[in-house]
C-alpha positions as CSV (number, residue, x, y, z in Angstrom):
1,X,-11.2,-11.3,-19.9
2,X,-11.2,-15.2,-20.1
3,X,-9.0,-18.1,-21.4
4,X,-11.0,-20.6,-22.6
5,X,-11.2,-23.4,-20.4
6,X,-9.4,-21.7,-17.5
7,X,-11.6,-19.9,-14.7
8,X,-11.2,-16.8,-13.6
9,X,-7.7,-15.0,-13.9
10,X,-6.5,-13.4,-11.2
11,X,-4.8,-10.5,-11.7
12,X,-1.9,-8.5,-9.2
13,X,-1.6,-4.6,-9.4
14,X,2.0,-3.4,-8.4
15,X,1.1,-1.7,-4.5
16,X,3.3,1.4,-6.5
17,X,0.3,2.0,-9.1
18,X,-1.1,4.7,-7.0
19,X,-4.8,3.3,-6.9
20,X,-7.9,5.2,-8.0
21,X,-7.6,7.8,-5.1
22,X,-5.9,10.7,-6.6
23,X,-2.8,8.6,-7.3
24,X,-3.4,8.1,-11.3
25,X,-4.1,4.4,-11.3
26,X,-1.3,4.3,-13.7
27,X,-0.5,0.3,-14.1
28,X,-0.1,-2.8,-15.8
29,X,-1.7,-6.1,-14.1
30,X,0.1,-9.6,-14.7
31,X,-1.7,-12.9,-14.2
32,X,-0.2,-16.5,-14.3
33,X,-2.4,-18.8,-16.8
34,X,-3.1,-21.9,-16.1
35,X,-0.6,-23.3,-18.9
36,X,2.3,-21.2,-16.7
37,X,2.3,-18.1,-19.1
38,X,2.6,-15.0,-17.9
39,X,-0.3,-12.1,-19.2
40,X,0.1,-8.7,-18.9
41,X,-2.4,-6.0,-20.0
42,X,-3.2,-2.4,-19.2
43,X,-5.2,-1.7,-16.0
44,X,-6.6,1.3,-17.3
45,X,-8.0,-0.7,-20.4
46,X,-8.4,-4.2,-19.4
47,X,-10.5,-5.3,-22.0
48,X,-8.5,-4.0,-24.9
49,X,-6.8,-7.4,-24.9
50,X,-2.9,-8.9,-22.8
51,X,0.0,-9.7,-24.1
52,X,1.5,-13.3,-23.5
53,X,5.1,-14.1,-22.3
54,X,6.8,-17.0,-20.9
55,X,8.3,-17.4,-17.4
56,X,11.6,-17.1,-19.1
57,X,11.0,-14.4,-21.6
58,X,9.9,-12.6,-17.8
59,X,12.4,-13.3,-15.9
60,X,15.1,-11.9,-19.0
61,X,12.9,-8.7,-18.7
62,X,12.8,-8.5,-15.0
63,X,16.3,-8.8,-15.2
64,X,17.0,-6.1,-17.4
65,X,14.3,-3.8,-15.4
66,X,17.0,-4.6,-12.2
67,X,19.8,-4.0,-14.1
68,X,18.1,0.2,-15.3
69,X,18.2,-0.8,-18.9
70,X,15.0,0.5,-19.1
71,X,14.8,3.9,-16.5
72,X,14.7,6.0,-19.5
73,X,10.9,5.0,-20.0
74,X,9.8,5.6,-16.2
């Protein structure tokens, strides 16, 4: 997927994911745009489309991710 007028996004896999080799691949990818954004999409279906946050709108969900509001989902 491109943004246009931006090259290529490069996109980080957690090292937890478990890869294609037997692990499940199971994963979200996240990318910094060139305007500073922060995109997320699915790594299983990475043309389906990303959802776009802010690098303060991520760093109140990393918080809460640290602080196990959200180990019921896991």
């Amino acid at each position: 997927m491109q943004i246009a007028g931006a090259g290529p996004i490069e996109w980080r896999k957690s090292s937890f994911s478990g890869g294609n080799s037997g692990g499940g691949g199971n994963c979200v990818e996240m990318a910094v745009l060139p305007d500073d954004r922060i995109a997320v999409r699915n790594s299983k279906n990475p043309d389906a489309g990303m959802v776009l946050f802010t690098r303060s709108e991520m760093a109140a969900w990393f918080e809460g991710v640290r602080a196990g509001e959200f180990d019921d989902l896991a």
